[in-house]
C-alpha positions in Angstrom: -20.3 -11.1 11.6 -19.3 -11.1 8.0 -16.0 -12.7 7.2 -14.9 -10.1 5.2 -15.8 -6.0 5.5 -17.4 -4.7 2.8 -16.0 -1.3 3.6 -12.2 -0.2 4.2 -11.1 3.4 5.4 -7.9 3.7 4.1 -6.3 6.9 6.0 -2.9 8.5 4.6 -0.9 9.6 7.4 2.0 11.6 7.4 3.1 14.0 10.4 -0.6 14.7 11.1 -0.1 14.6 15.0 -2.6 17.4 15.6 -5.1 16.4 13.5 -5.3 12.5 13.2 -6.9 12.2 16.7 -10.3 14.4 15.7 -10.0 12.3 12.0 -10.1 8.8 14.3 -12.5 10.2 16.6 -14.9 10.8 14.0 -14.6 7.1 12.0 -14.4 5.0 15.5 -17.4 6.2 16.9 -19.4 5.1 13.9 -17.7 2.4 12.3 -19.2 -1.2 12.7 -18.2 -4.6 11.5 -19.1 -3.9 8.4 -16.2 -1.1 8.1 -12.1 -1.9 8.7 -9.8 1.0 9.0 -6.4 0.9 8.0 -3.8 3.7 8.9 -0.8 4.0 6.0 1.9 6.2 7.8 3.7 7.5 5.6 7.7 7.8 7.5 6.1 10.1 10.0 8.8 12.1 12.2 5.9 13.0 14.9 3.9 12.0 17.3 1.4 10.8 14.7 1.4 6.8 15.5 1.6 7.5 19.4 -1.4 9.1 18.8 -3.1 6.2 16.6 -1.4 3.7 19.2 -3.1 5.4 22.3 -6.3 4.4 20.3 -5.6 0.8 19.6 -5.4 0.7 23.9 -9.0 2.0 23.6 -9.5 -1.6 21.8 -10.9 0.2 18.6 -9.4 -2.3 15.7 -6.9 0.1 13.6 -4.5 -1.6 11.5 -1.6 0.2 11.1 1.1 -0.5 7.9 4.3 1.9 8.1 6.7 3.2 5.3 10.1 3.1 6.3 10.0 6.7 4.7 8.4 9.4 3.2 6.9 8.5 -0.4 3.9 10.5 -0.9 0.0 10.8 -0.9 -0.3 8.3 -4.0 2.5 5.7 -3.1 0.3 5.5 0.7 -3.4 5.5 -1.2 -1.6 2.6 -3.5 -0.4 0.4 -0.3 -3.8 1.1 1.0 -5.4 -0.8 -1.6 -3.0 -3.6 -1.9 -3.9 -4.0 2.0 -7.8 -3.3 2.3 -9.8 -6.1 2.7 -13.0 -4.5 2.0 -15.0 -4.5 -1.1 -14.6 -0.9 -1.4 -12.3 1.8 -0.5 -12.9 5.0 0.9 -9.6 7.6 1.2 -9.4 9.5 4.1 -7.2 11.9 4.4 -5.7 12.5 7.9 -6.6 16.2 8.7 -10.3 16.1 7.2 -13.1 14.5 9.2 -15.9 12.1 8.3 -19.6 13.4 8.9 -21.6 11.9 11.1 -24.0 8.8 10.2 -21.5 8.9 7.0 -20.2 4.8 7.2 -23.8 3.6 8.0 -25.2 5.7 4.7 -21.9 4.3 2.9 -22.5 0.8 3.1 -26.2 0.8 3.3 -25.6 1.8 -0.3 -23.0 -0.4 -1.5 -25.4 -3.3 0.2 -27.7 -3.3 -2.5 -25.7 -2.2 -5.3 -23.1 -3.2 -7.5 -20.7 -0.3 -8.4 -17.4 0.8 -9.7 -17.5 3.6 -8.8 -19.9 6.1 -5.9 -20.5 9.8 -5.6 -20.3 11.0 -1.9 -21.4 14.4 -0.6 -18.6 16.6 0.5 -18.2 20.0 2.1 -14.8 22.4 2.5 -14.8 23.4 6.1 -13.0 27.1 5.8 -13.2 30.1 8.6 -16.3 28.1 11.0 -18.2 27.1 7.8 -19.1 24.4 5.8 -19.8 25.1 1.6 -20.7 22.3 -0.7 -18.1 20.9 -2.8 -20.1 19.3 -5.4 -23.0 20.4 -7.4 -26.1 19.3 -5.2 -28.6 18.7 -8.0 -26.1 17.0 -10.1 -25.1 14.5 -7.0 -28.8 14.2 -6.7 -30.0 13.4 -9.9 -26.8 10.4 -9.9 -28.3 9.3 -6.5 -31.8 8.5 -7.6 -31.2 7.3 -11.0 -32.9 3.7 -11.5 -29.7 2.7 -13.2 -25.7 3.5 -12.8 -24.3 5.8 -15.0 -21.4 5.9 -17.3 -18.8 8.1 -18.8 -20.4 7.7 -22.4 -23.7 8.6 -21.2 -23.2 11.0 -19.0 -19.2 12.5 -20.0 -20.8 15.2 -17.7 -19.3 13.3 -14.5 -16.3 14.8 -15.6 -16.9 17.9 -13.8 -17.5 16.5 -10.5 -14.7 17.2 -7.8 -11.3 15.1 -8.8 -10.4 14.7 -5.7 -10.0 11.2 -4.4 -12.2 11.4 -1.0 -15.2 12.6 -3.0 -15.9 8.8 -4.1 -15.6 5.3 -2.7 -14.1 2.9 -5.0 -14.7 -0.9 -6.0 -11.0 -2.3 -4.2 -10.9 -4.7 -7.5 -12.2 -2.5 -10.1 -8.9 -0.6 -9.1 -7.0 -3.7 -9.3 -8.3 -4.8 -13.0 -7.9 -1.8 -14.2 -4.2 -0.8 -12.5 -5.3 2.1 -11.6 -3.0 4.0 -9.3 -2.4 7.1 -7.5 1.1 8.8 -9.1 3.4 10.1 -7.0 3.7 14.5 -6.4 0.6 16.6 -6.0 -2.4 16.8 -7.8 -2.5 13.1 -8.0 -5.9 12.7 -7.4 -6.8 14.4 -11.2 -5.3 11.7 -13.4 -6.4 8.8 -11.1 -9.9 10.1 -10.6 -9.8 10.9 -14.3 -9.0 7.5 -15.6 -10.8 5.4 -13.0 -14.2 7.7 -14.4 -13.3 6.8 -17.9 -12.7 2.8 -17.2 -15.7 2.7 -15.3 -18.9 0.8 -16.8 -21.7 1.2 -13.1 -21.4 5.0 -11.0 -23.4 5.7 -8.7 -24.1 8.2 -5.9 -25.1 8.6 -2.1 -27.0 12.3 -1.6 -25.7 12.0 2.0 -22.7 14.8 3.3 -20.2 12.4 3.8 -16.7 14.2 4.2 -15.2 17.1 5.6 -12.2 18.7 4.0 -10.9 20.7 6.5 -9.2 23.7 5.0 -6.5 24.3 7.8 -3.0 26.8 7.7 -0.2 27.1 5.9 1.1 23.9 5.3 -1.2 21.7 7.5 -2.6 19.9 4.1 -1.3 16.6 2.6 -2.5 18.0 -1.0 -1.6 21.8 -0.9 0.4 22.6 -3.4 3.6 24.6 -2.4 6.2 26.9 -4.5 7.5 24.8 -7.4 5.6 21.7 -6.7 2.7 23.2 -8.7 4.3 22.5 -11.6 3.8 19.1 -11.4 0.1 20.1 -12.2 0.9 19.7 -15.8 2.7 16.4 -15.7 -0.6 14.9 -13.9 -2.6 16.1 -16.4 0.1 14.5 -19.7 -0.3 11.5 -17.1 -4.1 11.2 -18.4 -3.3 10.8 -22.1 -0.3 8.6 -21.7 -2.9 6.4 -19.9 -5.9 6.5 -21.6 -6.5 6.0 -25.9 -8.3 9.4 -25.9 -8.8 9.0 -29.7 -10.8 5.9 -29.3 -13.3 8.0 -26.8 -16.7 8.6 -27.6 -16.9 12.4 -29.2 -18.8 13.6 -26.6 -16.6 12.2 -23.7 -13.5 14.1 -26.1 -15.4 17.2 -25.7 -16.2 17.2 -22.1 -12.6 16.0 -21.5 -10.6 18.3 -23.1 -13.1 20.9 -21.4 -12.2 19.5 -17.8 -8.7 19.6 -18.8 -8.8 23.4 -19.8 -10.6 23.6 -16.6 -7.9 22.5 -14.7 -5.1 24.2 -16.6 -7.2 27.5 -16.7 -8.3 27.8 -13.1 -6.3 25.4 -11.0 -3.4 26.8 -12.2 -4.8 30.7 -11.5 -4.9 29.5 -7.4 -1.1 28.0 -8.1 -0.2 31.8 -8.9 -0.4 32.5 -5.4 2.3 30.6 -4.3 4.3 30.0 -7.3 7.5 32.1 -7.6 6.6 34.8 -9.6 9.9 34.2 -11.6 8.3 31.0 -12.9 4.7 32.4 -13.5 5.9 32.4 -17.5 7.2 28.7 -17.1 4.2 27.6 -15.8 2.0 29.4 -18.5 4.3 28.4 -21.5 4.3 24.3 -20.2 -0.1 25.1 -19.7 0.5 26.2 -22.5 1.9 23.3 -24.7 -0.1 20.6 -23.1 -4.0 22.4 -23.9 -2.3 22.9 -27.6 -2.4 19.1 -27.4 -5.7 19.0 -26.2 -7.6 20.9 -28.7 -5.9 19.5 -31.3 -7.9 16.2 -30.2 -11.7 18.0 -29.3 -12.7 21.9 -29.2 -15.5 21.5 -26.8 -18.6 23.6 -28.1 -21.0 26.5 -26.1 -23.2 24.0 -24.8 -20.5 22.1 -22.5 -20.2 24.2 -19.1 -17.0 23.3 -18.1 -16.9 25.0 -14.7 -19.9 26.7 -12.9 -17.2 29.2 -11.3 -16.3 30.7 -14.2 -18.7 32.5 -16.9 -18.0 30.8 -20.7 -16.8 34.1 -22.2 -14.7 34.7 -19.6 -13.2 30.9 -19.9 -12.8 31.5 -23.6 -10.8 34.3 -23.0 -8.2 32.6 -20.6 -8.1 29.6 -23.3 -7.7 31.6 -26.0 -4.2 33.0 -24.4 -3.3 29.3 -23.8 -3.8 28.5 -27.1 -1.9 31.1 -28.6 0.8 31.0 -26.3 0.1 34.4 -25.5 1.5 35.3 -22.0 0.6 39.0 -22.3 -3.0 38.7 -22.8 -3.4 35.8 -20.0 -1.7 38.5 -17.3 -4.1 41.0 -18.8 -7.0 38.6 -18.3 -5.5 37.0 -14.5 -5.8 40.5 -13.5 -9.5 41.6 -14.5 -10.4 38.5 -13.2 -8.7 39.3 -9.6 -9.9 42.9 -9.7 -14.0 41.0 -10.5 -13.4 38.9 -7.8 -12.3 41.4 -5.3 -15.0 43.9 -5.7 -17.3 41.0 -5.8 -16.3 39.8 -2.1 -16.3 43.9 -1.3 -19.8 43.9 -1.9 -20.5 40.1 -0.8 -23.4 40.7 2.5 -21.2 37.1 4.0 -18.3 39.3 4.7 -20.2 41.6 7.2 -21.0 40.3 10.3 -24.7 41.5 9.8 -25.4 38.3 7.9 -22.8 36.0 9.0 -25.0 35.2 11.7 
């Protein structure tokens, strides 16, 4: 028995009574000595650690750590990492699920490598199906490379997923580096962001690792609600006030200020949806400001693809009203891009039962 794990599951709990069960279910089954879990619950008013206790009875060896109250997603990932005792960390989040044969793939892995950072497979779970999260042949190519990659020589791992669960992290890489998760939503971007930037060895495991399990309204720890979208914006100022972007590598400017406009281009067209429409213009004018800043520092050129999603001219167009501030023409664009995407899914064959099957 090792005297130390070289994994820890660090879950974030908070008022996840009716999902927390099938998340423990899932890691407890195949976790080993090589794997610790440890349960942050975050000032939950639920059920949610009666339902963790009734499976420390079991004997399955959960630590939990409690906040006296609420603080947030990045506050519990931090205290997390200040308790893990494994090598590395892997976030968990406590209404997702982790695959089957996931932790024995995990550390296999980290067993005979050294890394800052590692690529996991991951797949939204929305209406009975699972889709891909990350770019397969991308993950792929990261998985078999003879040698870890890096920010400089491949600025291209900018474009995976930001989120937090798609990677397992080196506990004192995080540490050296202070790298830690801000509080609000959308934290995951600037800490995901920075650690890719700071780190010198990523890898990647071409297993299907996670499940994120897109649920109803409100059942996610990360979905943005009403004005809390705003926030979006301050997560992504986070990343400069961080980081020395002028001292960056051309290339990595370019593919940076690319995943940037990504973000503020077509997170924030999904934050629409439940923003106020009263602060739609807010929104747009502070997007606005903070890509001026942006491409004042890089103006990423045709050959950097900075979301497979969206077509480049179409892109251009929704940073080109950014830029100039232009609120108009960005409504103009946000609405032939909903009328695309809706006769798109009209004419979609997955939306007939014919071929759902």
């Amino acid at each position: 028995m090792p005297s130390a794990p070289l994994l820890t599951v660090a879950v974030a709990m908070y008022n996840s009574e009716e999902t927390v069960g099938q998340l423990l279910e899932s890691l407890l089954r195949q976790a080993d000595d090589n794997v610790e879990v440890v349960v942050v619950d975050d000032g939950s008013t639920d059920g949610s650690v009666q339902v963790l206790n009734s499976f420390k009875q079991t004997g399955k060896k959960i630590r939990l750590i409690k906040h006296s109250a609420n603080k947030g997603l990045g506050p519990a990932r931090n205290t997390a990492v200040a308790e893990a005792k494994g090598t590395y960390v892997m976030f968990v989040d406590a209404d997702d699920e982790v695959m089957p044969g996931a932790l024995a793939a995990i550390t296999g892995r980290l067993a005979s490598s050294e890394l800052d950072i590692m690529f996991i497979g991951t797949v939204e779970h929305k209406r009975g199906r699972d889709a891909p999260l990350h770019d397969p042949a991308m993950l792929k190519r990261l998985a078999i490379a003879t040698e870890p990659w890096n920010i400089s020589s491949h600025p291209e791992l900018l474009f995976f997923p930001p989120s937090t669960w798609s990677k397992i992290f080196r506990r004192d890489f995080l540490l050296e580096n202070d790298i830690e998760f801000p509080p609000g939503y959308h934290q995951d971007l600037p800490s995901s962001t920075e650690a890719l930037l700071r780190a010198e060895r990523v890898g990647g495991l071409d297993y299907l690792c996670y499940r994120y399990i897109r649920r109803g309204e409100g059942s996610s720890a990360t979905r943005s609600k009403g004005t809390k979208t705003l926030v979006r914006v301050d997560q992504i100022r986070r990343i400069r006030e961080r980081i020395d972007i002028s001292s960056l590598p051309p290339n990595v400017q370019e593919h940076l200020v690319a995943s940037v406009a990504m973000h503020l281009i077509w997170g924030n067209r999904a934050a629409y949806r439940t923003l106020p429409e009263e602060l739609h213009e807010e929104l747009f004018t502070r997007s606005a400001t903070e890509l001026k800043w942006w491409l004042e520092v890089a103006r990423p050129g045709s050959s950097v693809r900075s979301e497979p999603l969206m077509p480049t001219r179409e892109r251009e167009k929704f940073t080109r009203s950014l830029e100039r501030g232009d609120f108009s023409a960005w409504q103009r664009a946000m609405a032939a891009h909903t009328r695309k995407l809706r006769w798109r899914r009209r004419f979609s064959p997955a939306r007939y039962r014919l071929f759902k099957s």
